[in-house]
C-alpha positions in Angstrom: 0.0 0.0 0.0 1.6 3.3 -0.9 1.9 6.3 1.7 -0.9 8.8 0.1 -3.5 5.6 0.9 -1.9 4.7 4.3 -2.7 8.1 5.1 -5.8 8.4 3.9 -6.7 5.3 5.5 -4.9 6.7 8.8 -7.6 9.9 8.6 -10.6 7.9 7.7 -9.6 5.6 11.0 -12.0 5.9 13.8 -9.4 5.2 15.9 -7.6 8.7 15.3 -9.7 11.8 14.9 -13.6 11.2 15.7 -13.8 10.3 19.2 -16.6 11.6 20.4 -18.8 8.3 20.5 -16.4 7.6 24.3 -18.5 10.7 25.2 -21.6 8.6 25.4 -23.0 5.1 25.8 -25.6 3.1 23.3 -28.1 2.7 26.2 -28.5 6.0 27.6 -30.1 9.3 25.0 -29.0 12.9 25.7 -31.5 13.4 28.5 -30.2 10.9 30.3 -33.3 8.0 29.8 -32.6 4.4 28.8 -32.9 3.5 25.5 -33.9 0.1 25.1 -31.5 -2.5 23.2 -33.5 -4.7 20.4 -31.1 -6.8 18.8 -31.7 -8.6 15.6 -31.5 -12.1 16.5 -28.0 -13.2 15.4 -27.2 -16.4 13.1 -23.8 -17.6 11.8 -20.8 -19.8 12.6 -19.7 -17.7 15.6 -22.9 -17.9 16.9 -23.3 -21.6 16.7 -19.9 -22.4 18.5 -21.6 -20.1 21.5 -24.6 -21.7 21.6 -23.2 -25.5 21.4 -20.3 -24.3 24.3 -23.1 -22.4 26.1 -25.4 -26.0 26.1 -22.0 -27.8 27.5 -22.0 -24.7 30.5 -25.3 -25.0 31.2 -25.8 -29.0 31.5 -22.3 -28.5 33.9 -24.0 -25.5 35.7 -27.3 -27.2 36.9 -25.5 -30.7 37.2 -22.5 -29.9 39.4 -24.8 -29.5 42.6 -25.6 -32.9 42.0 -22.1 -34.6 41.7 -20.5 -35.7 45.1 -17.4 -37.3 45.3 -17.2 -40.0 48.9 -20.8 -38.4 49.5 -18.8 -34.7 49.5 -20.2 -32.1 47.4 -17.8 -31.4 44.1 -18.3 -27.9 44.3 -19.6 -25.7 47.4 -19.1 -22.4 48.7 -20.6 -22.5 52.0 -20.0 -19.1 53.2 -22.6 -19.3 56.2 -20.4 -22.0 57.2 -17.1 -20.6 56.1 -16.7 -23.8 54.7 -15.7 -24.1 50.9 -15.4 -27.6 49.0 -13.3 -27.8 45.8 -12.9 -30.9 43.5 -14.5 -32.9 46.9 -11.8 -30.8 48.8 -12.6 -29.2 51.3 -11.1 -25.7 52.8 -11.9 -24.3 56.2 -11.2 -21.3 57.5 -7.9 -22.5 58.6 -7.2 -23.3 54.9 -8.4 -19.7 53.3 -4.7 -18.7 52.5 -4.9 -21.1 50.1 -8.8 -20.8 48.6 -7.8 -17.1 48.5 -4.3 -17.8 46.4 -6.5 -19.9 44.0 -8.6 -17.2 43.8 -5.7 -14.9 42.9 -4.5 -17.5 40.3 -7.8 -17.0 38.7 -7.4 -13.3 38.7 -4.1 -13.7 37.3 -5.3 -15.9 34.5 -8.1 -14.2 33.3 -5.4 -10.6 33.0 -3.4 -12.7 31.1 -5.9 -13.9 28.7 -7.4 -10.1 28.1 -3.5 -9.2 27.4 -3.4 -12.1 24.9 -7.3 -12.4 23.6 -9.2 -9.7 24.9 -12.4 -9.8 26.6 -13.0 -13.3 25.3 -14.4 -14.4 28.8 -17.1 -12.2 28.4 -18.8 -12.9 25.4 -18.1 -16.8 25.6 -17.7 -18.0 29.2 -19.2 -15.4 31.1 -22.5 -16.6 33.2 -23.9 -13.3 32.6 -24.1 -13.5 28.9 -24.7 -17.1 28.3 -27.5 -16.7 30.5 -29.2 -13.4 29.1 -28.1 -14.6 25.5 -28.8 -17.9 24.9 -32.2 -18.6 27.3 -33.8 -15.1 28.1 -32.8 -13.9 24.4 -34.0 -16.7 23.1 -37.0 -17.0 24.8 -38.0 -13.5 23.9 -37.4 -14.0 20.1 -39.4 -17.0 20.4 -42.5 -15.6 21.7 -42.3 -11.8 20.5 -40.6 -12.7 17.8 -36.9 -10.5 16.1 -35.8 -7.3 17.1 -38.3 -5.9 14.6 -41.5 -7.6 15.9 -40.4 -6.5 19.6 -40.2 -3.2 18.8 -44.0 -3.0 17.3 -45.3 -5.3 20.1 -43.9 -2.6 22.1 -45.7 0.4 21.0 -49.3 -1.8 20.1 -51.9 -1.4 22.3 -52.7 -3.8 24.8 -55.0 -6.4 22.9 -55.3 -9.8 24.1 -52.3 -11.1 22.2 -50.1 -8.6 23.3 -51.0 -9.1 26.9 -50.5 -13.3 26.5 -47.1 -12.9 24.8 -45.9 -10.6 27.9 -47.4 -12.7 30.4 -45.8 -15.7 29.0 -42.5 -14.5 28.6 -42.2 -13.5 32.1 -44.0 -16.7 33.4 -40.9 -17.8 31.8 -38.4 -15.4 33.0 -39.5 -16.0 36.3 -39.6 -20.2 36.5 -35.9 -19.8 34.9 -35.0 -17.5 37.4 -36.4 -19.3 40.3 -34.5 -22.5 38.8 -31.3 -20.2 38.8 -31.6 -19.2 42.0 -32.4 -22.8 43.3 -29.2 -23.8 41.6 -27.3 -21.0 43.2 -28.5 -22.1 46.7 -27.2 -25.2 46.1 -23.7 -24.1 45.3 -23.7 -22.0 48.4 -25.8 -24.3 51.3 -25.3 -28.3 49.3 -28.3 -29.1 47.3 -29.4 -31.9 50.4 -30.0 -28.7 51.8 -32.0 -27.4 48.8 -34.3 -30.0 48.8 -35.0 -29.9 52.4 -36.3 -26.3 52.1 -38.4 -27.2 49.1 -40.0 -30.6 51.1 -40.7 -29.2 54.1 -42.6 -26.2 55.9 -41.6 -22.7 55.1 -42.0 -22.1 59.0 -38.8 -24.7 59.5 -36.5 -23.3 57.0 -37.7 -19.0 56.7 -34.0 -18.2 56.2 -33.9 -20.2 53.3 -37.0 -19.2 51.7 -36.1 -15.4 52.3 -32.7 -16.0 50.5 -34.3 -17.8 47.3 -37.1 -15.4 47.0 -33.9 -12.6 47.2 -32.1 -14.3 44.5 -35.0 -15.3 42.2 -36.0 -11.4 42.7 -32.6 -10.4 41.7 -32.4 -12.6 38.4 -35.8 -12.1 37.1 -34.9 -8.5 37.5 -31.6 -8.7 35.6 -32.3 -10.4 32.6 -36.4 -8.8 32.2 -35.0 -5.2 32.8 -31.5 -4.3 34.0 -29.6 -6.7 30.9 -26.5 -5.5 29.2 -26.3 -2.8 31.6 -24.7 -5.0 34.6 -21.8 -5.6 31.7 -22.0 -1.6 31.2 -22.4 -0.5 34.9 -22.2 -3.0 37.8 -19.3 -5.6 36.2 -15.7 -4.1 36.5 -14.2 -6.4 34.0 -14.9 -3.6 31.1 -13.3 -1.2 32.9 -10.0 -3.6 33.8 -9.7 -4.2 30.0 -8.9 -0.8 29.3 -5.8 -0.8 31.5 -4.8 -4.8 29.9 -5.7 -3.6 26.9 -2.3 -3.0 24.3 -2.4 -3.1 20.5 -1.1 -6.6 20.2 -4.9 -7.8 22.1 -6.8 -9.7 19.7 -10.0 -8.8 19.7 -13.5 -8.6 17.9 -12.1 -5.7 15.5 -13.1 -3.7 11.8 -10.5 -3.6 9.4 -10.5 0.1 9.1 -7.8 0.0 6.5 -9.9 -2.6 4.7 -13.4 -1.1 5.0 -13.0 2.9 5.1 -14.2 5.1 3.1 -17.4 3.9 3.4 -20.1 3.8 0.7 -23.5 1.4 0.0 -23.3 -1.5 -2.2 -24.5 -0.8 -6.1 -24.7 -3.8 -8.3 -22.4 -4.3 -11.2 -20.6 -1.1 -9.6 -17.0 -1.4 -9.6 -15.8 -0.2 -6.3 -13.1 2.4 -5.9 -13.8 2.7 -1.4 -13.2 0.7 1.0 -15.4 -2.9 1.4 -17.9 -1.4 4.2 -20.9 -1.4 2.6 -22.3 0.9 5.4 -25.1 -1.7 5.6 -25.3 -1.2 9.9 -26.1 -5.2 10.7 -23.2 -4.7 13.1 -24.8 -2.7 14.8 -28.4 -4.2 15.0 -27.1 -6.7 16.0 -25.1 -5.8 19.0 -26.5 -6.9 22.0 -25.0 -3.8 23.8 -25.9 -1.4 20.8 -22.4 0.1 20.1 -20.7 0.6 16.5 -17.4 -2.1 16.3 -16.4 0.4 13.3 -15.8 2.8 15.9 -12.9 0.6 17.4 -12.6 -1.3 20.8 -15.1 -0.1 23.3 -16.1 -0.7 26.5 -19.3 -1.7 26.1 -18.3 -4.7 23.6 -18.2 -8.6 25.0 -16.6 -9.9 22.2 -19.9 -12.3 22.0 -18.8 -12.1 17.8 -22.5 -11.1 16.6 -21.0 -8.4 14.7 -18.5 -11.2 12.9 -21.3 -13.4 11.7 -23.0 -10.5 10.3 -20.8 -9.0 8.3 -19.2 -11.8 7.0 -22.7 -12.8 6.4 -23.1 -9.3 4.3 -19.9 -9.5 2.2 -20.8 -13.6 1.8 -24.1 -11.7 0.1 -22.4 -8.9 -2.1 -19.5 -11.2 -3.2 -16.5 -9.7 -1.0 -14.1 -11.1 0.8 -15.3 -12.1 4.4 -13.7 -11.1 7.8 -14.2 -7.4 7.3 -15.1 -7.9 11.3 -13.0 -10.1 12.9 -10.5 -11.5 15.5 -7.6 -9.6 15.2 -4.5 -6.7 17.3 -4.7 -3.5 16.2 -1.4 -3.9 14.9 -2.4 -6.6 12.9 -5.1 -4.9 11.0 -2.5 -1.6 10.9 0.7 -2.7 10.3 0.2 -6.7 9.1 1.8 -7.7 12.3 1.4 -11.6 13.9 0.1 -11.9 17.4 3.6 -12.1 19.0 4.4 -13.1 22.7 5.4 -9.4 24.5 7.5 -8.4 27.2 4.1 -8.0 29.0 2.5 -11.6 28.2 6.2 -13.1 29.5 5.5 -11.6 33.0 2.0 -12.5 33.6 3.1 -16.3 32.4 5.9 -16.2 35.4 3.6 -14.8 37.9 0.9 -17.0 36.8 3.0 -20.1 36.8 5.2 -19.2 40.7 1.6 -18.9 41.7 0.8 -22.2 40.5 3.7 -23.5 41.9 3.1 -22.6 45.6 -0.6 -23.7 45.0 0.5 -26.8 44.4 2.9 -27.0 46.9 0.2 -26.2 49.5 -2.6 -28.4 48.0 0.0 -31.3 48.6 1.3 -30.3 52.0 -2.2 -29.9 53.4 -3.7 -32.2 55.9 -7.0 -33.2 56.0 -6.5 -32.4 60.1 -5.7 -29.8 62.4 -4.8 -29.3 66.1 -4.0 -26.3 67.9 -2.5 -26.8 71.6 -1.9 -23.9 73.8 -1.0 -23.4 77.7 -4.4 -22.1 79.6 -3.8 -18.4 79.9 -3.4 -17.1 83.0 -2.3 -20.4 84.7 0.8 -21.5 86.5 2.6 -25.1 86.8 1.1 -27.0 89.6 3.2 -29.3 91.7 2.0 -33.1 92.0 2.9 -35.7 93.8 5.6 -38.0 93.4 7.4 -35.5 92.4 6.0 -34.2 89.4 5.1 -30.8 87.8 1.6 -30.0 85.9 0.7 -27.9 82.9 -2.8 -27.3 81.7 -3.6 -27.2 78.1 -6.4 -26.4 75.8 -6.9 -28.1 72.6 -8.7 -27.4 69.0 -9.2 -30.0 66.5 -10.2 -29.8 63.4 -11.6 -32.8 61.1 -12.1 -31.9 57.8 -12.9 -35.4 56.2 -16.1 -36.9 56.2 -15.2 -39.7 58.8 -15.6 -39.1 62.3 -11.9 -38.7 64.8 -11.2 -40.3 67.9 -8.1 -38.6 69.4 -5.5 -39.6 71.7 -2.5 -37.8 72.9 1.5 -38.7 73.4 4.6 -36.7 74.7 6.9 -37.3 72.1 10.1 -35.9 74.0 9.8 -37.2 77.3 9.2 -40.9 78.2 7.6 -40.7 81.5 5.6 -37.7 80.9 1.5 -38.5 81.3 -1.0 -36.8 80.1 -4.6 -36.8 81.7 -7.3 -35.7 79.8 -10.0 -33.1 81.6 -13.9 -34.6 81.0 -14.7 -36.8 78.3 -12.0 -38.2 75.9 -11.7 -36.2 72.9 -13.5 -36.7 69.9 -14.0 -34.9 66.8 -17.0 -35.6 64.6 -16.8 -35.1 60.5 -16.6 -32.0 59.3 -16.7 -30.7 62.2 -14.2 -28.5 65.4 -13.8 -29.5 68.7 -12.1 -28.4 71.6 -10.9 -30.0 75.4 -8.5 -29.5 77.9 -5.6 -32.0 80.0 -2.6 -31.6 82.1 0.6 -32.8 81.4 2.9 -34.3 84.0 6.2 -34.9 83.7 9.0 -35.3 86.4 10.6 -32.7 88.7 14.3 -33.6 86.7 13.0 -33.7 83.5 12.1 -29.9 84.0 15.7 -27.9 83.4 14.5 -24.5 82.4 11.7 -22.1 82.6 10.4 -23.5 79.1 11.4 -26.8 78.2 10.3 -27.8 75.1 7.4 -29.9 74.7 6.6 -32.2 71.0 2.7 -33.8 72.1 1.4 -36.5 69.5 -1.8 -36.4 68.0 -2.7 -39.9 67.0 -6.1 -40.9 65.9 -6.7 -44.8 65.5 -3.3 -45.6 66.1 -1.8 -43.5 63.5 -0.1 -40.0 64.3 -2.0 -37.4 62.3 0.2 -34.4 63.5 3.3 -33.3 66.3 2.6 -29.8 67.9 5.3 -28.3 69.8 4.3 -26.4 72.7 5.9 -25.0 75.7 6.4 -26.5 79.8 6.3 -23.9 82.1 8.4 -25.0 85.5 9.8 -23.7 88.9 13.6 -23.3 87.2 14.3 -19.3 87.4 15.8 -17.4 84.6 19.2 -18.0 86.3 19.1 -22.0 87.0 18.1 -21.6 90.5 15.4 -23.1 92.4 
């Protein structure tokens, strides 16, 4: 391409001159009042590899509840609880350092592939948009019928069909938001729990009921009303991309250099422009109502509806396809291949040390816990037969599903006793527990005003865990008695 047309292109760009579409958003007029979103209903290969993904997300969504592993949930997050169950693993409080790093591994990943693919997530992955696209959308265009059809039912007065298409739909938008939040519940309480609350009296479970009457409220209110605007307002993932953002992103781009200048399509013309027929499908078809010609915007999901059109379009008028497509800035610019930056090198290091040490942790960990500590407060107690006392408190924690019988043994000192205070200790599954006992050992065996205590938990015969703790005794600071 010579320079005169480079340049040329370079003015036409909406990526250099015009920016005043940043000034405002699809959604909103100049007074301020939502403007409604109709999208055409979109068709095309793009589309079809979202809708057969979003089938495999959805059968995985409602099913995973259902899935236990040794009668243990696959998947909870029982925050009531503070208890969280990964992969039939599961975390307690004393394991959050570690649900919180996989959390920051996630964070981590998803930066790293904005840097390298955009906002991918978001238009493929994203439950937001798999749910809003591919059942409420479709749901609507199924009973009032393509962008077009909505728009009249709209503005027609309210004549018995009109009232039994809106009553339908949101009979529907409803029962699909009370199976949502149903399935939610059961991510958060177990779905044992679930059915529990739907079997039996509201009076017995009026927590429960409050909660899925809350979330059912909240999704039928999303996707009937409030829509793309959680992606444009409430989610902070559009705003994250600007700052991961670089012009080596691939992402749901015009070819400006391609398509510009502009001008419609005239059969038998021979066209001296650019391939942009100006036909606006892009844009009807945006479920977030922005123009892709104008560049990368916030508002755009990458959900590809804007790809299957146009390519659609130039398929029609005999021009190439992928006018709209997956591409860097630099790639429709300057010709250059997706190539791995400084940028993408670091994210991949961090991402992988934090990997690492995830794994290290996840292998380390033990499925129990003890805590011993001397009572506060409390002094060694001489005993007969010469022998000095400690008192100790105890926590256990069982995280398997089995219940724990617990005995305890001073490693360090073979005479030493220990006698345990009240009922022997026992800790049942899934479940914390606490005691107390005294330790006794002898007057000699006592050098210094700590000595160094190593007690074994054991459980069943087996040692589960060695806590070191601390003897207080009558030895002063300087050896003397």
């Amino acid at each position: 391409m010579d320079s005169n047309s480079d340049i040329k292109n370079k003015e036409n760009s909406p990526h250099t001159d015009n920016e005043s579409f940043r000034d405002s958003i699809a959604t909103v007029d100049k007074e301020g009042k939502r403007v409604w979103i109709y999208p055409t209903k979109p068709s095309g290969k793009f589309y079809n590899w979202r809708k057969y993904l979003s089938y495999i997300y959805l059968v995985l969504f409602f099913a995973i509840p259902f899935i236990k592993i040794n009668d243990v949930p696959l998947f909870m997050l029982n925050i009531v609880e503070k208890k969280f169950i990964l992969f039939g693993m599961i975390f307690w409080p004393q394991d959050f350092f570690i649900f919180m790093l996989g959390m920051l591994i996630f964070i981590v990943f998803i930066a790293l592939f904005t840097v390298v693919f955009g906002r991918v997530f978001c238009g493929w992955a994203c439950p937001q948009t798999i749910f809003m696209e591919m059942l409420f959308r479709r749901i609507e265009y199924w009973i009032e019928g393509d962008a077009n059809y909505q728009k009249a039912l709209k503005h027609a007065p309210w004549t018995t069909d009109k009232i039994m298409k809106r009553v339908s739909k949101f009979t529907l938008f409803f029962l699909l938001s009370f199976i949502i939040a149903n399935t939610l519940l059961a991510y958060i309480i177990g779905v044992d729990e679930v059915i529990k609350n739907a079997t039996e009296p509201i009076s017995q479970h009026k927590g429960g009921f409050i909660s899925l009457m809350l979330f059912t409220g909240a999704f039928f209110f999303v996707y009937s009303w409030f829509r793309e605007q959680v992606c444009l307002i409430v989610c902070p993932y559009g705003r994250m991309q600007g700052v991961l953002l670089d012009k080596n992103s691939v992402v749901v781009a015009y070819d400006y250099v391609r398509g510009e200048e502009r001008h419609k399509f005239k059969k038998n013309e021979v066209r001296t422009g650019g391939d942009c027929i100006d036909c606006n499908l892009c844009v009807k078809v945006c479920p977030t109502g922005i123009d892709i010609r104008n560049g990368t915007q916030l508002e755009c999901v990458n959900c590809t509806a804007c790809i299957d059109a146009c390519d659609h379009m130039m398929e029609s008028v005999g021009l190439p396809k992928g006018l709209i497509r997956y591409d860097s800035e630099n790639g429709i610019k300057n010709k250059v291949k997706l190539a791995f930056t400084t940028r993408m090198k670091a994210y991949s290091a961090v991402l992988l040390l934090l990997i690492g040490v995830e794994t290290f942790l996840l292998a380390t960990r033990s499925d129990y816990d003890a805590t011993i500590l001397r009572a506060k407060g409390m002094l060694y107690q001489d005993q007969p037969n010469d022998q000095i006392s400690n008192l100790y408190t105890i926590k256990l924690v069982n995280k398997t599903r089995k219940e724990l019988p617990v005995e305890l043994k001073v490693e360090n000192f073979e005479n030493a006793n220990i006698k345990i205070i009240g009922k022997d200790l026992h800790v049942k599954q899934e479940d914390i527990s606490s005691g107390e006992f005294f330790v006794y050992l002898n007057r000699k065996d006592v050098k210094e005003r700590k000595t160094k205590l190593e007690i074994g938990v054991y459980s069943n015969g087996k040692k589960i865990k060695t806590v070191k703790t601390n003897f207080l005794g009558p030895i002063s600071y300087n050896g003397k008695k």
